[in-house]
Each structure stands twice: as structure tokens, then as C-alpha cells.
One Martini backbone bead per residue (centre of mass of N, CA, C, O) as a GRO file, in nm:
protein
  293
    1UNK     BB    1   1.539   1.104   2.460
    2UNK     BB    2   1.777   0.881   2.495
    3UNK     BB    3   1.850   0.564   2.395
    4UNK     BB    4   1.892   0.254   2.538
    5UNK     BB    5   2.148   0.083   2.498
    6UNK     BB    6   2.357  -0.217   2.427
    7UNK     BB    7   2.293  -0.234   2.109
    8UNK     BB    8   2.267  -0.143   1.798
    9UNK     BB    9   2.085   0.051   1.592
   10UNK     BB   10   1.844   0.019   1.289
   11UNK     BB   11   1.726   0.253   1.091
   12UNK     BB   12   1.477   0.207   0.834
   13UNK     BB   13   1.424   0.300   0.473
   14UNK     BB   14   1.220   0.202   0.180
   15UNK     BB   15   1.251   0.197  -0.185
   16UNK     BB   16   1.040   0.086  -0.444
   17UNK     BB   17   0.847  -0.125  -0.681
   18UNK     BB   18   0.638  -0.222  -0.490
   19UNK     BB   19   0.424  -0.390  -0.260
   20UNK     BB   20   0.595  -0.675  -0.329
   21UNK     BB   21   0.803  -0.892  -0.144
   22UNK     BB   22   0.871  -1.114  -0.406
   23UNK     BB   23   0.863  -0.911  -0.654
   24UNK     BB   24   1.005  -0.664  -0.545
   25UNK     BB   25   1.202  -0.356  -0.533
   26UNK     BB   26   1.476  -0.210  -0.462
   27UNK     BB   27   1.549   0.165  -0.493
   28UNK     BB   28   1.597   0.223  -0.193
   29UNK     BB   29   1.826   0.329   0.100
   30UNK     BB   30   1.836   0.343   0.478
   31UNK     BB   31   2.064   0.435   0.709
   32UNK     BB   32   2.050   0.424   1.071
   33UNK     BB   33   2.317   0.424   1.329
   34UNK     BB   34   2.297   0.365   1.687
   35UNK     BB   35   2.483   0.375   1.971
   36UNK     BB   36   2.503   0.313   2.262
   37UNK     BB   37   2.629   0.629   2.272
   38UNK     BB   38   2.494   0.789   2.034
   39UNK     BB   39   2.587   0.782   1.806
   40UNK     BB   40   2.621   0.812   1.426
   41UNK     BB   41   2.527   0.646   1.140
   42UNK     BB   42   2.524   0.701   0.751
   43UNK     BB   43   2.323   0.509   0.445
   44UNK     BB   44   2.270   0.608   0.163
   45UNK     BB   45   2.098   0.431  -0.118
   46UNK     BB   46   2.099   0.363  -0.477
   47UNK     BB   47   1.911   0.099  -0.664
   48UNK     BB   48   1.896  -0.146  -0.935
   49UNK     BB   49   1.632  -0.305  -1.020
   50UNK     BB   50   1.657  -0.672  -1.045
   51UNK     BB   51   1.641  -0.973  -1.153
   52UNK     BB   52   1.723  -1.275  -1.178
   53UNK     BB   53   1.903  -1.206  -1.431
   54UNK     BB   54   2.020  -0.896  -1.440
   55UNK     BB   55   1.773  -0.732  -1.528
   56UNK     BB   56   1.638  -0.455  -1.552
   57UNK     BB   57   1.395  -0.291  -1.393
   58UNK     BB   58   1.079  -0.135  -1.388
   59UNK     BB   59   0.978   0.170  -1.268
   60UNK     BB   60   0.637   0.238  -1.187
   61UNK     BB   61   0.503   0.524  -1.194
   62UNK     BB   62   0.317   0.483  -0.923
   63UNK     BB   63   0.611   0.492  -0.771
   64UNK     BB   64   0.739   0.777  -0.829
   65UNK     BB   65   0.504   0.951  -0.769
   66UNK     BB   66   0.616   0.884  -0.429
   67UNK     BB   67   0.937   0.899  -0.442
   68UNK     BB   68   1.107   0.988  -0.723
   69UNK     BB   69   1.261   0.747  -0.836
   70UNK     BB   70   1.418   0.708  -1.150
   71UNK     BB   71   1.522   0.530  -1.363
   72UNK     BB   72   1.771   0.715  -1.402
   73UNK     BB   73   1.871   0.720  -1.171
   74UNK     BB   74   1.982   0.440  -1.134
   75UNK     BB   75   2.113   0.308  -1.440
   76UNK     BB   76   2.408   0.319  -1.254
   77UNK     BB   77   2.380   0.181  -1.072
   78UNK     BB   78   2.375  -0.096  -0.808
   79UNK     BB   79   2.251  -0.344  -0.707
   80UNK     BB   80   2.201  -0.525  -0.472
   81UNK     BB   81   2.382  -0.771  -0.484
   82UNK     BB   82   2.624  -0.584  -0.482
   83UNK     BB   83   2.564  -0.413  -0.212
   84UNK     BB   84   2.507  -0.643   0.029
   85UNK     BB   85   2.814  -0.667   0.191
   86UNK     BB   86   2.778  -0.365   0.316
   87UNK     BB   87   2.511  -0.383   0.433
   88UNK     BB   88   2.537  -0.570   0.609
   89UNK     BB   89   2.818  -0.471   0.754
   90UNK     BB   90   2.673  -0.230   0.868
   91UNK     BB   91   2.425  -0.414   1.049
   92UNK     BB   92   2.524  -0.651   1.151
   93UNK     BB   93   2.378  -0.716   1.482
   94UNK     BB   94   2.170  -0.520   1.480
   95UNK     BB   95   1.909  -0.363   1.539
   96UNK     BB   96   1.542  -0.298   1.425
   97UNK     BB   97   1.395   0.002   1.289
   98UNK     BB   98   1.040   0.150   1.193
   99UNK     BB   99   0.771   0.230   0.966
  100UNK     BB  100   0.606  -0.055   0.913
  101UNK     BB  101   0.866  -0.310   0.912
  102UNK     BB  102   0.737  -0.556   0.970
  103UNK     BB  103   0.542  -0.569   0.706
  104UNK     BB  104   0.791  -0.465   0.503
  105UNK     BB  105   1.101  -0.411   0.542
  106UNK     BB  106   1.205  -0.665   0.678
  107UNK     BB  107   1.085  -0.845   0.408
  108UNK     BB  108   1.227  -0.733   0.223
  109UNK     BB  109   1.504  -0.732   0.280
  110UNK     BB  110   1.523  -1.072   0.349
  111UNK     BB  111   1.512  -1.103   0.043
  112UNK     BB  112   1.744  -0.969  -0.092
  113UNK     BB  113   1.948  -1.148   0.048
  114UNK     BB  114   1.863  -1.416  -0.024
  115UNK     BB  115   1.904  -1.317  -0.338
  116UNK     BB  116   2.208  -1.277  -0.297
  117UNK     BB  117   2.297  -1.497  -0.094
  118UNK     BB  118   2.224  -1.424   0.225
  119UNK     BB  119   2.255  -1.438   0.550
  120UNK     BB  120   1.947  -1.283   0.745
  121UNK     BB  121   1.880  -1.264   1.048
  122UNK     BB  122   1.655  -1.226   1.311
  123UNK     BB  123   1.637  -1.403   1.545
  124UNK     BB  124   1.847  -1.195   1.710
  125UNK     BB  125   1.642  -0.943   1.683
  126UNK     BB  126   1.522  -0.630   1.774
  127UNK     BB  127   1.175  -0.484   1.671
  128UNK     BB  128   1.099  -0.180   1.595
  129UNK     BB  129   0.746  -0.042   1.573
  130UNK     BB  130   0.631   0.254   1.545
  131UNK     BB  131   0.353   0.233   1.440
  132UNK     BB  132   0.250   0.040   1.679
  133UNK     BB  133   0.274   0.217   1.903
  134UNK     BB  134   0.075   0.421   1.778
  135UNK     BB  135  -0.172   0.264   1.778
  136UNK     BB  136  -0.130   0.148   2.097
  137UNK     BB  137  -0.165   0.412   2.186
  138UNK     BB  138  -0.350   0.552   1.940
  139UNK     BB  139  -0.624   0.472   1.916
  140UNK     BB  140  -0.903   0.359   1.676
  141UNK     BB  141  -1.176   0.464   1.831
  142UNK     BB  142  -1.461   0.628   1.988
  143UNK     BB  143  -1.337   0.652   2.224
  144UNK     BB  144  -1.037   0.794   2.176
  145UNK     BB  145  -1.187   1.011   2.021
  146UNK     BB  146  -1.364   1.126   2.245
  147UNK     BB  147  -1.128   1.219   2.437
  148UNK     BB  148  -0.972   1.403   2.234
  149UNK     BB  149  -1.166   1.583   2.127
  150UNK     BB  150  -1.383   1.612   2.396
  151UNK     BB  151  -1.243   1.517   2.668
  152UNK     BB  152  -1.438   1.262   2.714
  153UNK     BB  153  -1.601   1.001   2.881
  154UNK     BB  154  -1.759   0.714   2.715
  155UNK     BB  155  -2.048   0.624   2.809
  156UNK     BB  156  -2.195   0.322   2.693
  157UNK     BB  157  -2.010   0.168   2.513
  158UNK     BB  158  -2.183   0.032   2.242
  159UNK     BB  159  -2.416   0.182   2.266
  160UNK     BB  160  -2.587   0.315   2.025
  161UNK     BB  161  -2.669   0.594   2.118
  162UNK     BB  162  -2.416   0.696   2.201
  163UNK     BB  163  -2.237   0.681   1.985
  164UNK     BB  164  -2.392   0.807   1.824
  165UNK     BB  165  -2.350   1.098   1.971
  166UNK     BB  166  -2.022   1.065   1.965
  167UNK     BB  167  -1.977   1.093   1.647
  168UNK     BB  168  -2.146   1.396   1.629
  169UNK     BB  169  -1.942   1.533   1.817
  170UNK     BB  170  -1.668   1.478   1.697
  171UNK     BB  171  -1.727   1.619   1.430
  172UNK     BB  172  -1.758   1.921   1.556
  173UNK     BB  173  -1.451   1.909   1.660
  174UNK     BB  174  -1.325   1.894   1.408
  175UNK     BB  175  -1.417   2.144   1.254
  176UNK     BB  176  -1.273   2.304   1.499
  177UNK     BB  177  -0.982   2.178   1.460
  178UNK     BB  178  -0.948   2.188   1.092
  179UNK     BB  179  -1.033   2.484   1.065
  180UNK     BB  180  -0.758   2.519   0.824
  181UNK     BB  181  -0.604   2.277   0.791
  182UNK     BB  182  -0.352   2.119   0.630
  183UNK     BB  183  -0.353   1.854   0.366
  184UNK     BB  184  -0.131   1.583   0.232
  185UNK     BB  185  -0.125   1.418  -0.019
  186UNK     BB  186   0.045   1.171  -0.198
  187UNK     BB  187   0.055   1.418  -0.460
  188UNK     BB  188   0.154   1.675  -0.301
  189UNK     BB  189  -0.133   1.810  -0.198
  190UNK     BB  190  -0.270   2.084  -0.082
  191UNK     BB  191  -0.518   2.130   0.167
  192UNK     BB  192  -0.836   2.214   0.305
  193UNK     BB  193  -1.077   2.000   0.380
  194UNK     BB  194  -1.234   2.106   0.663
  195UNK     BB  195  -1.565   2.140   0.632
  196UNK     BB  196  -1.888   2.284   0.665
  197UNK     BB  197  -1.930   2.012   0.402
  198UNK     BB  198  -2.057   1.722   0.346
  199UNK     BB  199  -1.941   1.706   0.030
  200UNK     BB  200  -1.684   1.706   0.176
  201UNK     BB  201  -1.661   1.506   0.377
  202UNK     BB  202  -1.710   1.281   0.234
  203UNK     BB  203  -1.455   1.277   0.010
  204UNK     BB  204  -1.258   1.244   0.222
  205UNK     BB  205  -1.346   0.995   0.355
  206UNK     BB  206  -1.328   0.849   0.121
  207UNK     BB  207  -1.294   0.516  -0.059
  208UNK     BB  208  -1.150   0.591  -0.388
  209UNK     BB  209  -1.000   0.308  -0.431
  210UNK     BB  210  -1.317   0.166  -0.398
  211UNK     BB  211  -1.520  -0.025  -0.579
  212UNK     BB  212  -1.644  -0.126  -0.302
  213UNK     BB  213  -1.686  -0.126   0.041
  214UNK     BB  214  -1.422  -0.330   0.164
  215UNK     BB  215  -1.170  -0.365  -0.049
  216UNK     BB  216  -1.126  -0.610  -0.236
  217UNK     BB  217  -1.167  -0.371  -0.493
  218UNK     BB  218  -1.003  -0.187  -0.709
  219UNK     BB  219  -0.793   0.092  -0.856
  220UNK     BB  220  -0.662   0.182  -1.144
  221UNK     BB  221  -0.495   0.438  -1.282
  222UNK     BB  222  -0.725   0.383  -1.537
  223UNK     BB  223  -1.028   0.253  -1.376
  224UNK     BB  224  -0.984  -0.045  -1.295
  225UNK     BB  225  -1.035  -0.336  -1.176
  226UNK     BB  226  -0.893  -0.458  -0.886
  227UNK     BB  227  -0.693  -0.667  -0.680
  228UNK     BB  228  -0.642  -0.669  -0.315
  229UNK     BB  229  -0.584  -0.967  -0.340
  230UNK     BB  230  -0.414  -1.256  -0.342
  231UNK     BB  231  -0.288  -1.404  -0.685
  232UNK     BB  232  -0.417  -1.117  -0.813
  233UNK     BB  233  -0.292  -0.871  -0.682
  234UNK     BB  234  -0.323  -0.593  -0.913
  235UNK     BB  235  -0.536  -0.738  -1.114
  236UNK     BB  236  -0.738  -0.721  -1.297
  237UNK     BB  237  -1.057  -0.874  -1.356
  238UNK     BB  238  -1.043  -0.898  -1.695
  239UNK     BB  239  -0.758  -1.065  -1.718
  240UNK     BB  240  -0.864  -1.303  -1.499
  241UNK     BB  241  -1.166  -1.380  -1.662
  242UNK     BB  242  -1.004  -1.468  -1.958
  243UNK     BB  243  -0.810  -1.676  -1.823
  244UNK     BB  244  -0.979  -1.772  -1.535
  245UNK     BB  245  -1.313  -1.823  -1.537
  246UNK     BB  246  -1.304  -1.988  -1.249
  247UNK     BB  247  -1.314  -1.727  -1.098
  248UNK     BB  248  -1.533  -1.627  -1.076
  249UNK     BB  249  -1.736  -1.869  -0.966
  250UNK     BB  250  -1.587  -1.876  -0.695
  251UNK     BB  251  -1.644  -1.603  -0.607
  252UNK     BB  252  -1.978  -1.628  -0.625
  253UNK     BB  253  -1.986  -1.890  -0.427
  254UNK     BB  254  -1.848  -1.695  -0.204
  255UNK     BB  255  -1.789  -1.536   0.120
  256UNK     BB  256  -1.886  -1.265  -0.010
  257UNK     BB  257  -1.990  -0.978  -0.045
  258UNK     BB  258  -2.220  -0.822  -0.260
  259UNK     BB  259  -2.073  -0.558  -0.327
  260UNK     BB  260  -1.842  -0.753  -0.447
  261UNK     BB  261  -2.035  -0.911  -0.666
  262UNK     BB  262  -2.143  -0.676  -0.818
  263UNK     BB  263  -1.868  -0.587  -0.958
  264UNK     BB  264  -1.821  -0.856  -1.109
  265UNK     BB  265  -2.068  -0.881  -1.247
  266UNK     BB  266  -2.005  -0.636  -1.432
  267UNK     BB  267  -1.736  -0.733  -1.533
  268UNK     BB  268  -1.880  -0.968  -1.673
  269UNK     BB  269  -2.081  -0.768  -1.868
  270UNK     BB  270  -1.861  -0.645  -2.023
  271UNK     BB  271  -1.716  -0.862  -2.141
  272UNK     BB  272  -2.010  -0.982  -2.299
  273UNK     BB  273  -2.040  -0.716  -2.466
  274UNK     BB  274  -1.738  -0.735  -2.595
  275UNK     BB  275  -1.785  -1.012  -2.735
  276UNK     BB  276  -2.054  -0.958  -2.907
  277UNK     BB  277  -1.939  -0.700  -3.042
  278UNK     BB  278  -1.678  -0.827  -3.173
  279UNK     BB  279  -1.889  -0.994  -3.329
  280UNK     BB  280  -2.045  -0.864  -3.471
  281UNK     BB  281  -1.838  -0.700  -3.638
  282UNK     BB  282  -1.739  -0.963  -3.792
  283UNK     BB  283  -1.987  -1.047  -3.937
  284UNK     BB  284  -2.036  -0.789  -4.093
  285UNK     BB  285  -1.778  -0.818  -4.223
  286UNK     BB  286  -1.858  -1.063  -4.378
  287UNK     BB  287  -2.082  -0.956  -4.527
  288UNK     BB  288  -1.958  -0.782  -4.673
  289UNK     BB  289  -1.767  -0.964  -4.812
  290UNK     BB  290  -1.995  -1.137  -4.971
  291UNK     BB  291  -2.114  -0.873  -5.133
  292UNK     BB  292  -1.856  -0.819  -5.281
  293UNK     BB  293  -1.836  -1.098  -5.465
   0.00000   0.00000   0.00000
């Protein structure tokens, strides 16, 4: 079905330096634009990403090993903001449209353009986010899976015994549905993760990058427990409790669930035993040294 559009309208995804909108950059860019008419134009640029003062940003491995875009690919293109007159240009007042692109593309869009000093206003466009569709078309709740997998419908939802059977049913629909089906995860890894053993189903089911059990604290590529949220997402937990100590205090007061409290007082136990050890250490080291003089 061809688009009914009364004005142009512009499909967009960005490739980043990470997913912070204030503080990450562009690193591709891609315009699809659409015309009333169903013409179709197309921009892709690749972008240096530079901070305030105009210095080449490293693009972080853990970003590369996503998107595959390398410090050398940019090393010679142009900045976003050499770049921002033309892109704006592309875009005029059409409207924009991508895939999770509320949450993440249209903010850091409008991020580089401010930081470029182009005024660039959604308040005139309409946005159109296909993944929001996706997820409110195709809910993911226990009846919609059951309705899916199962083909019927869930009666008594939400009361305990119903749900219990219903999600038991599910899992047996997937076997049958996934049995041999190829899944590729983010490292461009095929498998068929798919089997009838409890403990392929765990491994593959569970949340893998989380700490705790809600996700408030995961690990990084190095299996450091770093933070989920807050003014120090993405850092470690043992960097802020070196330099901001009343930040566990805060953690362990606040109405964190336990099991991410469980994890935190790991890492300050991590922490004081590691202090005592190189406290130990300088001691001995003292020792020795006034027994040789």
C-alpha cells in the first residue's frame, strides 16, 4: 500500500557513539524522503563525531562491534555541524518517521542541529514511530501471546491458575513454533536457540547484562557492575562509590528493591576488602623496608 502523504515525509536512522542523547554523537546518518507523489529521495552521510570544541570523539568498541562504523571510516569526513546546512536542507518541514525513533532518533537529531546552532523544530511535524505501532498492535501480554501461539482465547485472565496454565501452554506452542528456527543476536551470531532443554530455555530467556534482577545495574564489556539509570548510567559502580561515597548510602536508604541492594553492597564489600589488602600490602611493604635498615 502506497502512503497517502499530503506532505514529504522522511524515514531516518541514526548510527551513534552510544546511547546518550546529550552527551553522544552522530556517526551515520540516513534520509529516506517520500513525496506526496511516492518519488523517493535518498542521503547517507557518514559524520565525524567531534565534541564542543570541535576535537574527533572515539567512537567506544562496544559501539563499533554494533553498527560496524570504525574511527577510520570517519577519520575524514565532514563533522555534523559542516554537515547540518545540508541535512536540514534535505529534511525542510517534511515530517520524520524511523523506528524507536521518539525515544532516541528525533532527540539526538535535534540535539546535533541545536549543538550545530540550526534551529530545528518538530513542533510542526508529525511523527510517526513505526516501532510504537509494532508493540501497540502486537501487544506482549500473556493473552496476546496466548491468542498468537495458542490460538485461543485466555478466559479468566489474570487470575493465578488460568495465567499458570496458559503460560505453560505458550512455552509448548514455542517448541513447536521455534523448533529449529535461526535467531541472531546483536554479535551477528546465528543459532537456533529454540530446544526442548530447560536449560537452553533459561540461558536464552534470561537478562544476561543484568546484575540484579530489574535491571537497575548491569555489567560492562568487562563484567563490572555499572549503573542502568540516573546521572551515572553506564558507570561503574565501584568509580562512584570511590569519588561519591554518600552515593551507596543514598542507594541502601532509598527504595531500591534488595536484590539490587544485594549487588551494591557486594561491590562496596569488593571495594573495603580491597583497601584493607593494599593497605596490608603498604604495611608489609613498611616492614620490610625498616628491618633492612
Amino acid at each position: 500500500m502506497q502512503l497517502n502523504l499530503t506532505k514529504p515525509i522522511v524515514f531516518f536512522d541514526l548510527e551513534t557513539t552510544g546511547v546518550q542523547v546529550g552527551s553522544d554523537r552522530i556517526v551515520q546518518i540516513c534520509l529516506l524522503k517520500v513525496n506526496p507523489d511516492n518519488s523517493e529521495q535518498e542521503m547517507t552521510r557518514l559524520v565525524r563525531p567531534v565534541d564542543d570544541n570541535g576535537v574527533t570523539i572515539k567512537i567506544p568498541q562496544e559501539a563499533i562491534a554494533i553498527h560496524h562504523i570504525t574511527n577510520a571510516m570517519v577519520a575524514t569526513e565532514p563533522s555534523f555541524c559542516e554537515q547540518a546546512p545540508t541535512i536540514a536542507a534535505f529534511i525542510g518541514d517534511a515530517d520524520l518517521a524511523g523506528y524507536n525513533s521518539n525515544k532516541f532518533d528525533v532527540p539526538m537529531l535535534v540535539e546535533e542541529f541545536l549543538r550545530a546552532g540550526i534551529e530545528f523544530s518538530v513542533q510542526n511535524r508529525r511523527l510517526v514511530d513505526v516501532q510504537n505501532i509494532f508493540h501497540k498492535m502486537e501487544p506482549r501480554t500473556l493473552v496476546a501471546a496466548y491468542r498468537f501461539y495458542c490460538d485461543k482465547n485466555l478466559d479468566g485472565a489474570h487470575s493465578a491458575d488460568a495465567d499458570t496454565r496458559a503460560t505453560y501452554e505458550v512455552l509448548k506452542a514455542q517448541l513447536d513454533r521455534y523448533d529449529g528456527a535461526p535467531y541472531v543476536d546483536r554479535d551477528g551470531v546465528t543459532t537456533c536457540p529454540i530446544v526442548n532443554d530447560v536449560d537452553a530455555l533459561s540461558r536464552f530467556s534470561s537478562n544476561a547484562q543484568w546484575a540484579d534482577l530489574v535491571g537497575h545495574i548491569g555489567f560492562d564489556k568487562n563484567g563490572h557492575e555499572v549503573f542502568n539509570f540516573g546521572k551515572h548510567k553506564g558507570v561503574t559502580l565501584e568509580q562512584v562509590f570511590l569519588k561519591e561515597p554518600a552515593y551507596y548510602d543514598w542507594m541502601m536508604k532509598a527504595d531500591f528493591p534488595r536484590s539490587t541492594k544485594q549487588v551494591v553492597m557486594q561491590v562496596q564489600r569488593r571495594l573495603i576488602e580491597e583497601r584493607r589488602r593494599r593497605d596490608a600490602e603498604k604495611l608489609q611493604a613498611l616492614k620490610l623496608k625498616f628491618e633492612g635498615e
